[in-house]
N, C-alpha and C positions, 0 to 999 in steps of 0.2 A: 504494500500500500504506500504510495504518497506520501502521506502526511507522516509526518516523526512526530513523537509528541518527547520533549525536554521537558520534562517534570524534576530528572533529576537533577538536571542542571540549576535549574531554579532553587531544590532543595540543598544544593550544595552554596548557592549562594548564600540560603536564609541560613545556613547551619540548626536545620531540621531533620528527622531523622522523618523514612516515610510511614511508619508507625505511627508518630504525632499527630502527622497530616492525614490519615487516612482518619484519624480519632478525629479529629476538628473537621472532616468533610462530611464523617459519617458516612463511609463507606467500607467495606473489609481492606484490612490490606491485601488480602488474595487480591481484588478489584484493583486497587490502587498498582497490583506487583504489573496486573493484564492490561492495563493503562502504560505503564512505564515501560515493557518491553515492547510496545507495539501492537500489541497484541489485540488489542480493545476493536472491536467493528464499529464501534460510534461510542458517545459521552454526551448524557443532557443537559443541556444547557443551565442547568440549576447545579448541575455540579462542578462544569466547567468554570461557574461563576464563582460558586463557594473557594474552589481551589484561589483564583485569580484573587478573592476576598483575601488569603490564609497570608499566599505567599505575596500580596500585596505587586502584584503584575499585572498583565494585560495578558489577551489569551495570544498574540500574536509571540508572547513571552516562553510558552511554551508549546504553541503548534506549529509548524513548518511544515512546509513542500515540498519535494523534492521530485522534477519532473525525470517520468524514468525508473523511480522506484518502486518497487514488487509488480511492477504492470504486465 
């Protein structure tokens, strides 16, 4: 797929562990692990926000494109 999603990067800047952040999104960190490796098929927008809410970013912060990729 396209899109990379940098979650970790983000959490590396906030010096947050993704266990905290999946606690403050209310999400499993299973969900949070399938988000971060790629894995995820889609994210709603309510928690796309909460995340952007946590780690105090914009979504363009941690989603990317990359034309070419898994296509």
């Amino acid at each position: 797929m396209p899109i990379i999603v940098n979650v970790d990067v983000m959490l590396a800047k906030r010096k947050m562990s993704s266990g905290e952040l999946a606690e403050k999104v209310g999400i499993t960190p299973a969900n949070l692990s399938i988000l971060k490796t790629n894995k995820a098929k889609a994210i709603r927008f309510s928690t796309l926000e909460k995340i952007c809410e946590i780690l105090e970013c914009k979504p363009g912060d941690i989603l990317d494109y990359e034309k070419g990729k898994g296509e």
